[in-house]
RODO-2510 file (C-alpha; in nm, 4 decimals, decimal comma):
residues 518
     n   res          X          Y          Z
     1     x    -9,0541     4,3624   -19,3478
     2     x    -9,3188     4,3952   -19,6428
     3     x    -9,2723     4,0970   -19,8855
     4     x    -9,2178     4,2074   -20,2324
     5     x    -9,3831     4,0288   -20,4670
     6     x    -9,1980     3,7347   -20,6238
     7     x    -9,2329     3,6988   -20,9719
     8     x    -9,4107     3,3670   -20,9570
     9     x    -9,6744     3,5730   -20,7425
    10     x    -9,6981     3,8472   -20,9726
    11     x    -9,7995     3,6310   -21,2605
    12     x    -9,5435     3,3866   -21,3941
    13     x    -9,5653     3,0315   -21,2814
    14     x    -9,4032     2,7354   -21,3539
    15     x    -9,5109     2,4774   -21,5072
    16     x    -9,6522     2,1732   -21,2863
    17     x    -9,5897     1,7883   -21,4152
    18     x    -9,8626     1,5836   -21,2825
    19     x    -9,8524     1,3613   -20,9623
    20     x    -9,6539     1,0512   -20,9670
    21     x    -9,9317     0,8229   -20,8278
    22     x   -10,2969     0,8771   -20,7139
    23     x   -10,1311     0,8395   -20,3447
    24     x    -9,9924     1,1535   -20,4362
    25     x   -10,2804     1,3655   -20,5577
    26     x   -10,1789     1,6642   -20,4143
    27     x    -9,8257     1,6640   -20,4927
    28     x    -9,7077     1,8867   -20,7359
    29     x    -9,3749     1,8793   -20,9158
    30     x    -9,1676     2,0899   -21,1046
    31     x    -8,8707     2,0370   -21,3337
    32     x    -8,5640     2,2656   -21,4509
    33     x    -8,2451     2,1556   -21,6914
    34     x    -7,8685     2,1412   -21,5197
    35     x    -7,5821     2,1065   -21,7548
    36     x    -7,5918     1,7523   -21,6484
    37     x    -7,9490     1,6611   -21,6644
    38     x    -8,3047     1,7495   -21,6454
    39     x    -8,3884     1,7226   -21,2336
    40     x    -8,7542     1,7313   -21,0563
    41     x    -8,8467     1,9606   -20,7242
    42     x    -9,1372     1,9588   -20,5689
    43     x    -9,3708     2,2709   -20,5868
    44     x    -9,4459     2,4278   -20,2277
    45     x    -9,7996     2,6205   -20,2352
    46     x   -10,0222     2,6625   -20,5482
    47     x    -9,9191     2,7817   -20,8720
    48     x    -9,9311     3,1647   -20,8817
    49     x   -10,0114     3,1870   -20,5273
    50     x    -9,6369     3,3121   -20,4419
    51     x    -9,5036     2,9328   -20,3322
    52     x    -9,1585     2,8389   -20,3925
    53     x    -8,9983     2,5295   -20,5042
    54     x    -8,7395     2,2905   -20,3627
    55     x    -8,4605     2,0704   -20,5911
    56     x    -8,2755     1,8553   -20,3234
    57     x    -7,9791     1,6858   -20,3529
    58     x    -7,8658     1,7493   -20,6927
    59     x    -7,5247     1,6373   -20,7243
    60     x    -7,1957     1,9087   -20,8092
    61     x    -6,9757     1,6444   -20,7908
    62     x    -6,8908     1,2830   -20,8220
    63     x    -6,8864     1,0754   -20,4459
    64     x    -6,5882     1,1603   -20,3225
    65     x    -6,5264     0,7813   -20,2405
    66     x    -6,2940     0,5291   -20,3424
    67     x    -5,9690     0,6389   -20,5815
    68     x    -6,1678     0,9696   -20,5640
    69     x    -6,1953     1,0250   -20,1915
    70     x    -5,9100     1,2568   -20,1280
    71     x    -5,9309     1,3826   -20,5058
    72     x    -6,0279     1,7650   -20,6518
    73     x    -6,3945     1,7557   -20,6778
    74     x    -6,4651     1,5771   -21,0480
    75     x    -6,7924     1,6878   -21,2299
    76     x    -7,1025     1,4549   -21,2242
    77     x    -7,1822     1,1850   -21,4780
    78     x    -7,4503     1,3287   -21,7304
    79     x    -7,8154     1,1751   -21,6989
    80     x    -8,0382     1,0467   -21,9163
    81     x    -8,4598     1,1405   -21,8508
    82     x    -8,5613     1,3577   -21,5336
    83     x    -8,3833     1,2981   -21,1475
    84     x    -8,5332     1,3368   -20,8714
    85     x    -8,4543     1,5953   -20,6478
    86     x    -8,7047     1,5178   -20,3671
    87     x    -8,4773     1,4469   -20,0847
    88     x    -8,1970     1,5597   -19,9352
    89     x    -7,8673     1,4199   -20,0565
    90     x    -7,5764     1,2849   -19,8328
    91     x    -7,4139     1,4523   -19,5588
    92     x    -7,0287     1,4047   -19,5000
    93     x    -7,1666     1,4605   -19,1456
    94     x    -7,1760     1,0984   -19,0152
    95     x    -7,4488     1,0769   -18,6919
    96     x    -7,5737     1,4043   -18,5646
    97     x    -7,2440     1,5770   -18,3754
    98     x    -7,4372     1,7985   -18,1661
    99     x    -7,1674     2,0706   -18,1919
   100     x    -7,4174     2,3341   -18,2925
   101     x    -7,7488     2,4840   -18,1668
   102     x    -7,8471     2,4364   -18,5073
   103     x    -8,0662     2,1499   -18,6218
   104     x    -7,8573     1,9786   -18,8773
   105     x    -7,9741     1,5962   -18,9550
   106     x    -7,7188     1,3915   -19,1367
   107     x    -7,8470     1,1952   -19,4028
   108     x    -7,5776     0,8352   -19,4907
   109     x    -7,4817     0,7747   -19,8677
   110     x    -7,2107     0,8341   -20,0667
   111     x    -7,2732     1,1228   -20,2598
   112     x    -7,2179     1,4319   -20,0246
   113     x    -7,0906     1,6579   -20,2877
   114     x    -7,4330     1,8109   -20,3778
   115     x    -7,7226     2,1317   -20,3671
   116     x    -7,9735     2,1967   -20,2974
   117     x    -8,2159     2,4821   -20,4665
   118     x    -8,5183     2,7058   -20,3281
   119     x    -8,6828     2,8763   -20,6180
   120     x    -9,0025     3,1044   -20,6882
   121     x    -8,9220     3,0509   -21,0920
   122     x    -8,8338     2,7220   -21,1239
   123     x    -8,7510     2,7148   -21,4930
   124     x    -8,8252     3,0638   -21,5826
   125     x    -8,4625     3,1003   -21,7361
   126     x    -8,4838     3,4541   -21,7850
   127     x    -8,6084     3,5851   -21,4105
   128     x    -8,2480     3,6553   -21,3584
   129     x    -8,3482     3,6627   -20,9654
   130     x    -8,0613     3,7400   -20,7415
   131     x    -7,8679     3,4407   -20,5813
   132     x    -7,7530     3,3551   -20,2230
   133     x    -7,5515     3,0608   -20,1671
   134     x    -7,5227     2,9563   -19,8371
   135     x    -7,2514     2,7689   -19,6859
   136     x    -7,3131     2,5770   -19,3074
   137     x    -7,0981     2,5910   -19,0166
   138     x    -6,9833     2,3557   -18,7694
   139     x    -6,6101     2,4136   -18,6863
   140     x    -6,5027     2,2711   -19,0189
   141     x    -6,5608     1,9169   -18,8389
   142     x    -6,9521     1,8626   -18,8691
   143     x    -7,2888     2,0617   -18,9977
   144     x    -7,5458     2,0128   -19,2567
   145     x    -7,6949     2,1846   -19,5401
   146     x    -7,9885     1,9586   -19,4501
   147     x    -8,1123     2,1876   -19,1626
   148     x    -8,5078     2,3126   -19,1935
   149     x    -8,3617     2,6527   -19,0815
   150     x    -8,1781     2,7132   -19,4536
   151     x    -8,4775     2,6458   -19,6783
   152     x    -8,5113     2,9553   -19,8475
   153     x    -8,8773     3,0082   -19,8358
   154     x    -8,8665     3,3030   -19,6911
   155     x    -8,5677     3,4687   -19,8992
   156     x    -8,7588     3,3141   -20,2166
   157     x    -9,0594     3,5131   -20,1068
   158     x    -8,9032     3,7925   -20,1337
   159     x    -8,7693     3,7376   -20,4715
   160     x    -8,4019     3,5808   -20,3750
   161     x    -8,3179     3,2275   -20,5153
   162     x    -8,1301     3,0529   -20,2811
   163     x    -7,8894     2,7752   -20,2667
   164     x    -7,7056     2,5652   -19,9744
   165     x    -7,4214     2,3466   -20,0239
   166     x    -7,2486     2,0645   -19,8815
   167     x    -6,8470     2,0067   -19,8987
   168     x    -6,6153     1,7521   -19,6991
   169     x    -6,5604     1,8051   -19,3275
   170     x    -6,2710     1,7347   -19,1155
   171     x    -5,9559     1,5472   -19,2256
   172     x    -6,0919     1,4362   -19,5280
   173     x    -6,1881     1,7662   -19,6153
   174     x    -5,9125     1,9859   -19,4573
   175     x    -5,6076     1,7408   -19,3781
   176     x    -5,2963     1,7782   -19,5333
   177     x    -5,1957     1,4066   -19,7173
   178     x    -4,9001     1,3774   -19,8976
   179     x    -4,9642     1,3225   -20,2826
   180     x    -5,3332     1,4671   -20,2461
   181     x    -5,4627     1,8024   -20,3338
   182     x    -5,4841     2,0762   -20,0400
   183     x    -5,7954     2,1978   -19,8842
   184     x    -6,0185     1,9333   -20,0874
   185     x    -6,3441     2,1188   -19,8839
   186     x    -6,2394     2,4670   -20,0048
   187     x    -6,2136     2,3222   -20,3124
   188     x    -6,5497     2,1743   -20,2887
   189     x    -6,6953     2,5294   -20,2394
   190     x    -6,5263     2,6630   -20,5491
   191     x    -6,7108     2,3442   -20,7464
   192     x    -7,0191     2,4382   -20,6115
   193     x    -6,9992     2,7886   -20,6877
   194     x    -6,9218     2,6614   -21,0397
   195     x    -7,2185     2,4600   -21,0392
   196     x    -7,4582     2,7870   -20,9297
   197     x    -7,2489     2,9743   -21,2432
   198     x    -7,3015     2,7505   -21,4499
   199     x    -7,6787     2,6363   -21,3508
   200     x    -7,8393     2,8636   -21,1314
   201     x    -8,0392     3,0360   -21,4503
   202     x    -8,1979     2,7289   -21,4941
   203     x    -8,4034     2,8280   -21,1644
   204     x    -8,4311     3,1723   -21,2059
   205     x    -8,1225     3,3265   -21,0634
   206     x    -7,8921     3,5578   -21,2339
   207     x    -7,5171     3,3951   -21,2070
   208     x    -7,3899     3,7343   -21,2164
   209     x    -7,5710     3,8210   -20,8922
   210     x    -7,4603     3,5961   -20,5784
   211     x    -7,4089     3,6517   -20,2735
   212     x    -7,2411     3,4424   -20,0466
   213     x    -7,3016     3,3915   -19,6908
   214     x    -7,2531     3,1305   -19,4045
   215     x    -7,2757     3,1422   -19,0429
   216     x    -6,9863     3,0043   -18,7953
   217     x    -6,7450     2,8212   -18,9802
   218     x    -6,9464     2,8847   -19,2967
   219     x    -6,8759     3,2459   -19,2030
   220     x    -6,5280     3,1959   -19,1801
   221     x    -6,6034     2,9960   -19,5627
   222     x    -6,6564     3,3059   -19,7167
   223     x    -6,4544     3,5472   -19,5836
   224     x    -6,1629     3,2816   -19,6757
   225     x    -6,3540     3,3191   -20,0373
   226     x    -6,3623     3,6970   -20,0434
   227     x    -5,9698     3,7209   -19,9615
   228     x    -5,8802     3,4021   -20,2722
   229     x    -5,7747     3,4916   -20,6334
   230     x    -5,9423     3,1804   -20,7258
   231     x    -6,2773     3,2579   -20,6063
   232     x    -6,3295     3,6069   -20,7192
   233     x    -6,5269     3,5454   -21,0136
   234     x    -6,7895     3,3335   -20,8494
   235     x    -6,9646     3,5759   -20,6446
   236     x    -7,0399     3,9482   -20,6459
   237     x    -7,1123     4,0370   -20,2386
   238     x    -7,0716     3,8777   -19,9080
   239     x    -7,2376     3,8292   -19,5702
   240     x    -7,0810     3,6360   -19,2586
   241     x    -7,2296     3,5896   -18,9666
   242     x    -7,0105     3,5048   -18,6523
   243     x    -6,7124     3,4125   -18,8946
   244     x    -6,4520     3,1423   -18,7410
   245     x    -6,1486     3,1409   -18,9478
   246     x    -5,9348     2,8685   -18,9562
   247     x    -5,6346     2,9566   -19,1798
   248     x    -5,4120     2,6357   -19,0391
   249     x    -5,0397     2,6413   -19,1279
   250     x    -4,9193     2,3730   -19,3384
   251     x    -4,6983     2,2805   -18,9991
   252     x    -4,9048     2,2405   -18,8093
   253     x    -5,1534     2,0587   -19,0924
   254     x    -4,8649     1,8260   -19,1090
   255     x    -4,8253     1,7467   -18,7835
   256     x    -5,2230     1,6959   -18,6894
   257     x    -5,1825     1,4458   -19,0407
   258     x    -4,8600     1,2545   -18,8976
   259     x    -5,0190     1,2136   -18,5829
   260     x    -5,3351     1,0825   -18,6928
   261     x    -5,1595     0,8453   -18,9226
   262     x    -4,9876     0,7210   -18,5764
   263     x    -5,3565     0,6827   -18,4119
   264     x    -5,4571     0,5041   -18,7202
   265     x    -5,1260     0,2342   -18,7476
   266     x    -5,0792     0,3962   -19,1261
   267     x    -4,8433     0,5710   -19,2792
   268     x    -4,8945     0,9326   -19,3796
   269     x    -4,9395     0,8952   -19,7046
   270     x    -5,2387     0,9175   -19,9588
   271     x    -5,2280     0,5330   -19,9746
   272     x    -5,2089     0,4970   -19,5967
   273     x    -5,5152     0,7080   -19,5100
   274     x    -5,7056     0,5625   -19,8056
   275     x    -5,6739     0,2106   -19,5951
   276     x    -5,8927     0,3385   -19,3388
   277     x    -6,2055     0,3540   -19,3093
   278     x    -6,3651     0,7132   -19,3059
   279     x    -6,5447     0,6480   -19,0101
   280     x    -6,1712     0,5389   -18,8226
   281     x    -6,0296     0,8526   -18,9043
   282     x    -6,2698     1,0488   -18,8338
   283     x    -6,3500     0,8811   -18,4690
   284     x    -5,9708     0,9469   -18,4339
   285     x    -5,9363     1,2891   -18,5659
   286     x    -6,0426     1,5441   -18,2401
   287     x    -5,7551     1,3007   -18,0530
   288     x    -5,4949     1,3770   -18,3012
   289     x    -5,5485     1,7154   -18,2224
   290     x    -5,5720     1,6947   -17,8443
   291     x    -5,2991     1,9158   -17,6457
   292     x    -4,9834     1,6265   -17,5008
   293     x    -5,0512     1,7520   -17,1879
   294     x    -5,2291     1,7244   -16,8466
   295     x    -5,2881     2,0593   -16,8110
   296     x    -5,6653     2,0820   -16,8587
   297     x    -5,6459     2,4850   -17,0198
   298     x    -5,3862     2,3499   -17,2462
   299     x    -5,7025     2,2875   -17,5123
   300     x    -5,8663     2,6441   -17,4520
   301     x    -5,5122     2,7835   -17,4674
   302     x    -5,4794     2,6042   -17,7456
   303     x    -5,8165     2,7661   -17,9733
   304     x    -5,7579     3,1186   -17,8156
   305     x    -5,3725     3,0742   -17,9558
   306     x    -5,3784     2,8949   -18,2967
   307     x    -5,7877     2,8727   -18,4013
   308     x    -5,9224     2,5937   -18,4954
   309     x    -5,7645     2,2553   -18,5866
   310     x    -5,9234     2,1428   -18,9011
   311     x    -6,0157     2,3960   -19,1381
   312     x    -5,8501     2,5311   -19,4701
   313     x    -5,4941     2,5401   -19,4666
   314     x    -5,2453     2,8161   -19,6194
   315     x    -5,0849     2,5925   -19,9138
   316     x    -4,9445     2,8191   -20,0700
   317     x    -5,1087     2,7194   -20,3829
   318     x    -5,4813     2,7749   -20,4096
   319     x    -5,5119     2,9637   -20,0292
   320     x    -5,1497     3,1829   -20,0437
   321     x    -5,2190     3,3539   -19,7606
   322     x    -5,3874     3,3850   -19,4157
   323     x    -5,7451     3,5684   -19,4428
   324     x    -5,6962     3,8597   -19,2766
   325     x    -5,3380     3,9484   -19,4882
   326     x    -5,4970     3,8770   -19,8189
   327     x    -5,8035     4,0862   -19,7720
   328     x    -5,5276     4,3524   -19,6165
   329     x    -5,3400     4,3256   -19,9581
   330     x    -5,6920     4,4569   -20,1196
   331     x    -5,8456     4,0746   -20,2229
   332     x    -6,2142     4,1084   -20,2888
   333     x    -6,1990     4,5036   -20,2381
   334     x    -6,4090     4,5566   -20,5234
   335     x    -6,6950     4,3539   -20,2751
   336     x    -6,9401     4,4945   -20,0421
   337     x    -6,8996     4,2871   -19,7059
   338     x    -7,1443     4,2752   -19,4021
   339     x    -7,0361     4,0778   -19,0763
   340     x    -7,0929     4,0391   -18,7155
   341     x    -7,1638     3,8565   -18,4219
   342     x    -7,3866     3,7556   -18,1357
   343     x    -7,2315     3,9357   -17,8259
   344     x    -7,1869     3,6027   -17,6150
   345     x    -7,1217     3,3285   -17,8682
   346     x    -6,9908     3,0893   -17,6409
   347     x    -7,0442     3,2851   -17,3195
   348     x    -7,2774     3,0251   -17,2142
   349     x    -7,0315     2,7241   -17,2018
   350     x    -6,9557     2,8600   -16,8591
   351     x    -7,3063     2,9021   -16,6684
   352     x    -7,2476     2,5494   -16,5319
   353     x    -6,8941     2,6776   -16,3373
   354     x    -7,0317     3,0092   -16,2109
   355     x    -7,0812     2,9215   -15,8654
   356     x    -6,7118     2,7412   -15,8937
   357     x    -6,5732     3,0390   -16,0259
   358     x    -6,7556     3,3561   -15,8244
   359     x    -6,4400     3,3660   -15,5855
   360     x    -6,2000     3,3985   -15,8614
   361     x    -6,0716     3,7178   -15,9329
   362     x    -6,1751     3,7615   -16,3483
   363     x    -5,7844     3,8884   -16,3503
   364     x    -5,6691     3,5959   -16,2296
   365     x    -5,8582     3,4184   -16,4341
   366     x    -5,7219     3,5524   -16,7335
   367     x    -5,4487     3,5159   -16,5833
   368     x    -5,4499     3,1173   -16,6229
   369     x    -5,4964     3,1539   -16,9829
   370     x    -5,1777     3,3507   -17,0381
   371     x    -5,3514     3,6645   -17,1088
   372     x    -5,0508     3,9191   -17,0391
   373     x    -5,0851     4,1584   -16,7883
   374     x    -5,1428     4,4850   -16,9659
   375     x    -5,3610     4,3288   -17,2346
   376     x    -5,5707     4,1911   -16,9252
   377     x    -5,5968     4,4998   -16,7869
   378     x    -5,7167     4,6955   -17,0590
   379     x    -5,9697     4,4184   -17,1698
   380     x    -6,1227     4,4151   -16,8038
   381     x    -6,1365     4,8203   -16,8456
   382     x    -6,3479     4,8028   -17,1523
   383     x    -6,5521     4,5243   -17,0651
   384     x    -6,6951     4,6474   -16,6856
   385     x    -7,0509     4,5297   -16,7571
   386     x    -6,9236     4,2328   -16,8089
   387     x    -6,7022     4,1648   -16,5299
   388     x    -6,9902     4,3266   -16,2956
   389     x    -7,1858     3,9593   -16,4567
   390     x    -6,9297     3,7444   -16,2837
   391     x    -6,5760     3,5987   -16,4001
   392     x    -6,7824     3,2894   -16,5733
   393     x    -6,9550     3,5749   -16,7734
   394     x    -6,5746     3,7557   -16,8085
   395     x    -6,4163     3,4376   -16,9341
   396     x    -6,6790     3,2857   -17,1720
   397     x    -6,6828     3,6586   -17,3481
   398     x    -6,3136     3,6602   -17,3802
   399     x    -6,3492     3,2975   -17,5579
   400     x    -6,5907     3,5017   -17,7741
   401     x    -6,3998     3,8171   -17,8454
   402     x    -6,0860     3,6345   -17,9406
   403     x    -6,2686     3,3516   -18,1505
   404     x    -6,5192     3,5626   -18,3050
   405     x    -6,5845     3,9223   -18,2482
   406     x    -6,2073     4,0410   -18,2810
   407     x    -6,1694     3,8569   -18,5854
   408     x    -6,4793     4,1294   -18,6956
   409     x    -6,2414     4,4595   -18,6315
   410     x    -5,9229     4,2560   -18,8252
   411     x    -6,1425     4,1824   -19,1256
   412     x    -6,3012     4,6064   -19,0780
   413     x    -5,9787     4,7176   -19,0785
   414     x    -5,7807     4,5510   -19,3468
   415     x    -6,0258     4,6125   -19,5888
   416     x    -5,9983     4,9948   -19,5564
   417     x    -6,1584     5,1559   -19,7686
   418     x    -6,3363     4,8465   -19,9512
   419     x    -6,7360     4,8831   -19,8732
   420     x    -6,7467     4,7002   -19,5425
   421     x    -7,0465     4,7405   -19,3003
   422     x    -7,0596     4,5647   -18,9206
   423     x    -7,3624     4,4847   -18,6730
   424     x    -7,4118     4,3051   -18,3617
   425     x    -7,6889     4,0749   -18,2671
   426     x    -7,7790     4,1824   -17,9152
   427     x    -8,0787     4,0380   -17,8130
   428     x    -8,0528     3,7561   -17,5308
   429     x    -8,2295     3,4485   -17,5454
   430     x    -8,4769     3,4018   -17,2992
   431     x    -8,4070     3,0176   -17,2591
   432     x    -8,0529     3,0514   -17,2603
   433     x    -7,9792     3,3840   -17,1114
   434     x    -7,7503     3,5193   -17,3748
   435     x    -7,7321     3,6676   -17,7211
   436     x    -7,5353     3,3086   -17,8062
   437     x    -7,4307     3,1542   -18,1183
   438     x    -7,6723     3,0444   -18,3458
   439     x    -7,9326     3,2656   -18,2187
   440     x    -7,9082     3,4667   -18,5014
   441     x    -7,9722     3,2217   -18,7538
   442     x    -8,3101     3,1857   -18,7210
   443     x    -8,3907     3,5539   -18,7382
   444     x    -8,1751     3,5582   -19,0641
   445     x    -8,3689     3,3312   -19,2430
   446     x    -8,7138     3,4754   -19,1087
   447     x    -8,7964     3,1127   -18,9864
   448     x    -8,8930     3,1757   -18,6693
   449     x    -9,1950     2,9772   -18,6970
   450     x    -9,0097     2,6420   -18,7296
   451     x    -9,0491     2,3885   -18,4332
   452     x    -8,6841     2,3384   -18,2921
   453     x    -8,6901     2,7337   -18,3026
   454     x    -8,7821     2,8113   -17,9480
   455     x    -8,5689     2,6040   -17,7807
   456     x    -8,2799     2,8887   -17,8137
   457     x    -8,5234     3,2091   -17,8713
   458     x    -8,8299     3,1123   -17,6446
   459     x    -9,2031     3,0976   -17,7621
   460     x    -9,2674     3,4603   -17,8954
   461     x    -8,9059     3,5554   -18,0640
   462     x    -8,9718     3,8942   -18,1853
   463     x    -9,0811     3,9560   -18,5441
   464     x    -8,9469     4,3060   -18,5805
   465     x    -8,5835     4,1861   -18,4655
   466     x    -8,6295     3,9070   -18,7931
   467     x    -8,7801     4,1931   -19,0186
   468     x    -8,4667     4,4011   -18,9443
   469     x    -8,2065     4,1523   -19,0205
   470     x    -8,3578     3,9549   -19,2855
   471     x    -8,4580     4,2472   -19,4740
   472     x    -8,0783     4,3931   -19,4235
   473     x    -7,9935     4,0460   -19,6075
   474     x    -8,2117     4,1092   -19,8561
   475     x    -8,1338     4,4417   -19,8790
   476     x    -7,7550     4,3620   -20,0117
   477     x    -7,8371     4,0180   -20,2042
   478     x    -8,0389     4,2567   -20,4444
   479     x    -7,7444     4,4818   -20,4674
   480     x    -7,8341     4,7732   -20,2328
   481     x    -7,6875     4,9045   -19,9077
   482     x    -7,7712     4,6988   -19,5861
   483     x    -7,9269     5,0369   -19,3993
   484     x    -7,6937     5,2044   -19,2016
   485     x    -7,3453     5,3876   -19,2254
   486     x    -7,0621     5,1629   -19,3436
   487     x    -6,7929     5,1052   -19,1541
   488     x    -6,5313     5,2051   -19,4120
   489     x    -6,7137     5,4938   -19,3998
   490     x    -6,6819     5,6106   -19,0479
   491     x    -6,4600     5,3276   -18,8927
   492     x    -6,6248     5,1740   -18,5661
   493     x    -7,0216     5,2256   -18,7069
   494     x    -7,1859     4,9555   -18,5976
   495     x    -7,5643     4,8371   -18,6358
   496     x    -7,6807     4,6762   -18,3008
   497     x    -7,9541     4,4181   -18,3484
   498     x    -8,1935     4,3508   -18,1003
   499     x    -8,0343     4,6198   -17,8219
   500     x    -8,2516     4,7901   -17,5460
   501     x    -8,4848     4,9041   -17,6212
   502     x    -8,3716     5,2590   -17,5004
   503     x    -8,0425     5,2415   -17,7165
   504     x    -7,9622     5,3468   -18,0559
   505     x    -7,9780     5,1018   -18,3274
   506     x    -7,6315     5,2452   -18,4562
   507     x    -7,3711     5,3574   -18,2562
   508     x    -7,0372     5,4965   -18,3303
   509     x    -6,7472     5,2134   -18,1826
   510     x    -6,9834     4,9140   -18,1477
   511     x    -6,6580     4,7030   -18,1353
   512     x    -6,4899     4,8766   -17,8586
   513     x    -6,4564     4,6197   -17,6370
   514     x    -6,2436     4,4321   -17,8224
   515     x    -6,0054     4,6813   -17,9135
   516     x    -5,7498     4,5601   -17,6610
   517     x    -5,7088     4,2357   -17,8324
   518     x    -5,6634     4,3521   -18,1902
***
């Protein structure tokens, strides 16, 4: 898409604090006020030449460590004189998981609970810029805000401040501990959220104007904010990319807790957990969740049945309800929502057993995973293409389509008439044969230029595919339709990104594959 011009490159610049030391002559800073203290970014590009800035690291929150690690998230200490913001803060990603395609360093410390800010106006407290807050995936378990693919260069360009946030992972994020509060890392969005409210003018944004997006399990993050009383005021529109929900029941929270307490030799208690080391627990935690048994589909059986293990919880309390029966009530109605997904998320977990599986009928298949027989048979009816791929391709899209791209026609159709619009992200990587998960992300952003970027979408990822879905993002941060027919419009309108070439870009039941298992 065409840039439009950012206010800093139309005229108004920030103001530029001299170099620290003459071994940093060509460093220039910037500074803005938070409610808790005056912090320093660092200016990217010259002054009135359309750069941006970058404030990492600035805390939300007080380390969630010590009598406050399985606390609500408690407000910062104020500061006296200017912090740096230079660096990225702490991740509560310990050691780089690997889980996603994603590059997402961790960075050790205490302090994970903090933001980070990309600006054109740093200071200019009356841009009133829109706002995008983005929230990273990683299966509730890992991730990093930290990742060069969310610096919002590109988004600041064209006039959108952005923020990404950080939040507890895994038990001591998610677990349920008796005499702690529920869903600490949903409550750690909500702080942060608080933080951009209560901040974000500071850097040019208007608070009334955020958007909230995330991609995976930071998909699933929002659309479990879009369907919360709680989090209605923080945010005016949303955008989730290949959402995973998680909605755990507080049974089964309880008995992932009581069993890790067993793994650990503690009780189950706020006292007991606190006795272990985070690093214990969370070595321990994917065990406490294995399937008891020997069967080696009980753990695929297991995600296609109840989701994911760690993730928020339904307490009752500050997350009443599952996702899809709160937005289904009308929750967040009053929102304009965009989602989607890659067509093979996970598809390509299987390319390894395709020559072990090429005998095996895909029914059969299926079969094994306790897909019932008429639900089987209607899936394999709408999905021929597929099954003409192989059953490896058959099976790794079913993973998909009941993980991820049925969860898209749920969310569609609760909302009803609420303004909802739906895409798919079509085009295959040529390094890793399919449209997969995280290959989207990239394209998002616009940051197809960064290094680790061709490893998933080859040397020469198409430009025009990034100009069409960063500019629909774009497009609905500043308050505007996305480009194409909403679904609660004309139910089943879907915007295909990246199809053949030969193919509409919209087409009437985009979803139709999937209808079998909604």
């Amino acid at each position: 898409m065409n840039p439009t011009p950012s206010p800093a490159a139309a005229g108004t610049s920030p103001a530029v604090s001299a170099p620290s030391s003459p071994d940093t002559a060509t460093t220039r800073y910037v500074e803005a006020d938070t409610v808790t203290g005056r912090v320093r970014g660092l200016w990217r590009g010259e002054p009135g030449s359309g750069g941006s800035a970058a404030f990492l690291g600035i805390p939300f929150a007080k380390p969630p460590v010590g009598a406050l690690r399985f606390e609500a998230p408690v407000p910062p200490e104020p500061w006296e004189g200017v912090r740096d913001a230079l660096e990225f803060g702490a991740t509560a990603q310990r050691g780089d998981a690997g889980i996603t395609l994603i590059p997402e360093p961790s960075v050790p410390g205490d302090a994970t609970l903090n933001v980070n800010v990309f600006t054109p106006v740093p200071g200019v407290v009356d841009a009133a810029l829109p706002v995008l807050v983005w929230i990273h995936g990683g299966g509730y378990v890992s991730g990093s805000p930290a990742s060069p693919w969310y610096d919002g260069v590109a988004f600041n360009r064209d006039g959108v401040v952005t923020v990404t946030i950080s939040y507890r992972l895994g038990f001591d994020g998610f677990g349920h501990i008796d005499g702690a509060p529920s869903n600490r890392g949903v409550r750690d969005w909500l702080a942060a959220l608080q933080w951009v409210q209560d901040n974000i003018a500071s850097f040019g944004g208007d608070p009334s104007h955020v958007t909230i997006a995330g991609q995976s399990a930071g998909g699933g993050a929002v659309l479990r904010l879009l369907a919360m009383p709680a989090a209605q005021h923080l945010f005016h529109s949303v955008w989730a990319l290949s959402g995973a929900l998680a909605d755990v029941s507080s049974e089964r929270a309880r008995t992932a807790s009581a069993r890790l307490a067993r793994l650990a030799g503690v009780a189950p208690t706020r006292e007991g957990f606190a006795s272990v080391p985070e690093e214990t627990l969370h070595a321990l935690q994917s065990k406490a969740v294995e399937p008891e048994s020997a069967d080696r589909l009980a753990g695929v059986r297991g995600l296609l049945d109840d989701g994911l293990s760690w993730g928020p919880m339904i307490d009752g309390d500050l997350v009443p309800d599952p996702t899809i029966a709160a937005l289904r009530s009308g929750a967040g109605a009053d929102k304009p929502l965009v989602l989607g997904t890659t067509d093979d998320e996970f598809t390509m977990v299987l390319d390894s057993a395709q020559r072990k599986l090429r005998f095996i009928p895909a029914g059969l298949a299926l079969a094994k995973l306790d897909v019932p027989r008429d639900r089987r048979r209607a899936y394999l009816t709408d999905n021929a293409a597929q099954r003409r791929k192989g059953t490896a391709a058959v099976l790794g899209r079913y993973v998909t389509d009941v993980v991820f791209r049925s969860t898209v026609v749920k969310v569609a159709d609760a909302r009803g008439a609420a303004p909802t619009w739906v895409y798919r992200f079509s085009w295959p990587s040529p390094t890793r044969r399919w449209a997969l998960h995280c290959l989207d992300v990239p394209f998002w952003f616009d940051c197809l230029d960064e290094p680790h970027v061709a490893a998933i979408a080859g040397d020469a990822p198409p430009r025009r595919l990034s100009d069409a879905i960063h500019g629909a993002a774009v497009a609905l941060i500043r308050g505007a339709a996305p480009g194409w027919r909403a679904w609660s419009d004309a139910p089943g309108t879907t915007r295909v990104f990246g199809g053949a070439a030969s193919a509409a870009d919209v087409i009437a039941d985009g979803y139709r594959s999937v209808r079998a298992l909604v």
